[in-house]
C-alpha positions in Angstrom: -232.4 34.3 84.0 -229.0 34.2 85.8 -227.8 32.2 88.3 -226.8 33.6 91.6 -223.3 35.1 92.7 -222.5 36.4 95.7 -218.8 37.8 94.7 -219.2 41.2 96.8 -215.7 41.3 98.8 -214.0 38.4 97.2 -210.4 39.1 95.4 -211.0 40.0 91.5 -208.4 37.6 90.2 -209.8 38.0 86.6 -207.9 41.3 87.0 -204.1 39.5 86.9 -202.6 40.3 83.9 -201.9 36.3 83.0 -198.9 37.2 80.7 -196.9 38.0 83.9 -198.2 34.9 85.8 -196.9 33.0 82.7 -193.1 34.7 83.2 -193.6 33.8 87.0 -194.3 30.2 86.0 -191.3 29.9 83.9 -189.2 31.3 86.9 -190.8 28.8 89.1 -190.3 25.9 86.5 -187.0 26.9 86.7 -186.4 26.8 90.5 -187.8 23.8 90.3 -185.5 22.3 88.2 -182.7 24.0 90.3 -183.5 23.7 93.5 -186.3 20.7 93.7 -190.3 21.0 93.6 -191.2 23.9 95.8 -188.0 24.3 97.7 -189.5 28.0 98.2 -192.4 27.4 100.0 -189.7 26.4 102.7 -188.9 30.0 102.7 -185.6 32.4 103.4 -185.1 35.5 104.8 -186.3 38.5 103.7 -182.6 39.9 103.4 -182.0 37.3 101.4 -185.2 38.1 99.0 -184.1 41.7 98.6 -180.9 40.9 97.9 -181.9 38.6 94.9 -184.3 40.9 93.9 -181.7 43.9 93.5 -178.8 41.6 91.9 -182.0 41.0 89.3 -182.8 44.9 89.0 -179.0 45.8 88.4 -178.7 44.6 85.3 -181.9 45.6 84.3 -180.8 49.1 84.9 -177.5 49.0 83.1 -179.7 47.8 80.0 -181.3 51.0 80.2 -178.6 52.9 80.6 -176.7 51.5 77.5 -177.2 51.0 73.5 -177.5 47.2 74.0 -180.7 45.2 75.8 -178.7 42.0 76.4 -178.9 42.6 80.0 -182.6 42.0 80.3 -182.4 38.2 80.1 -180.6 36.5 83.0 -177.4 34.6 81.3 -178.0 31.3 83.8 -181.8 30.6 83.2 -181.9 32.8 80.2 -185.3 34.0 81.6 -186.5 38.1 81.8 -184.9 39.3 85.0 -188.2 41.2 86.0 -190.0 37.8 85.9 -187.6 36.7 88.5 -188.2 40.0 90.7 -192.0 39.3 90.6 -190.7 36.0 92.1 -188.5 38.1 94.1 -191.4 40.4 95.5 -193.9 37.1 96.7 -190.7 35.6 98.6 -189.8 38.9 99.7 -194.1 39.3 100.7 -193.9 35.8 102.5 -191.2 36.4 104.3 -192.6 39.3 106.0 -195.2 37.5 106.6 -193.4 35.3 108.6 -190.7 37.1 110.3 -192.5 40.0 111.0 -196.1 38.8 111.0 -196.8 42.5 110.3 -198.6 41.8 106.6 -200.9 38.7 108.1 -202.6 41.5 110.5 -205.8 42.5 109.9 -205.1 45.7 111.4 -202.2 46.5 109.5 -200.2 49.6 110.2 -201.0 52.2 107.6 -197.8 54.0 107.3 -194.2 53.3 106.8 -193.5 55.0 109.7 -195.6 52.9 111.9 -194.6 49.7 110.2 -191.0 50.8 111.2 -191.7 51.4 114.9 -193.8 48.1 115.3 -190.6 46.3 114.0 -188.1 48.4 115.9 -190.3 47.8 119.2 -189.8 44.0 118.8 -186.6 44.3 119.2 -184.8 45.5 116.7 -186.1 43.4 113.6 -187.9 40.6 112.7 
């Protein structure tokens, strides 16, 4: 006999790969230490959030481009630079969330293109 579930429609969270949640831990232990306990959840713009995210993906790139992987670690928290762009991309999600309140719709626009317009008919951003 098993007990019953009633899972059907509920997020599969067993599906995270839990190696990357442990690389976005360490870049949240890290903020942490830098910035104060959960100084994120008081959120910044979305600019901002791609901005970090890119200065993290340059040096990424020029690792790749080169001989030498030295770039892939960030010299100030000496953590993977893609961990910190997974941090990036939930800051960057969050913040969309609320400047835009585009990604907290259920009906959520299903197209670039009409994501563009709904934020270019609010006035010219979020």
């Amino acid at each position: 006999m098993r007990a019953k579930r009633y899972n059907s429609g509920k997020p599969r969270l067993d599906l995270l790969p839990l190696d990357l949640l442990t690389g976005l831990s360490r870049v949240l232990e890290y903020g942490e230490g830098k910035y104060g306990r959960n100084n994120w959840r008081q959120g910044a713009p979305a600019t901002e959030q791609i901005a970090s995210l890119l200065r993290h993906l340059q040096p990424i790139m020029e690792a790749l481009n080169s001989d030498s992987r030295e770039g892939l670690l960030d010299a100030e928290s000496g953590l993977p630079h893609v961990d910190h762009m997974l941090f990036n991309v939930i800051s960057l999600r969050l913040a969309l969330e609320r400047e835009c309140e585009i990604l907290r719709d259920p009906g959520l626009p299903k197209t670039f293109e009409s994501v563009k317009k709904q934020i270019d008919t609010s006035g010219g951003g979020c």
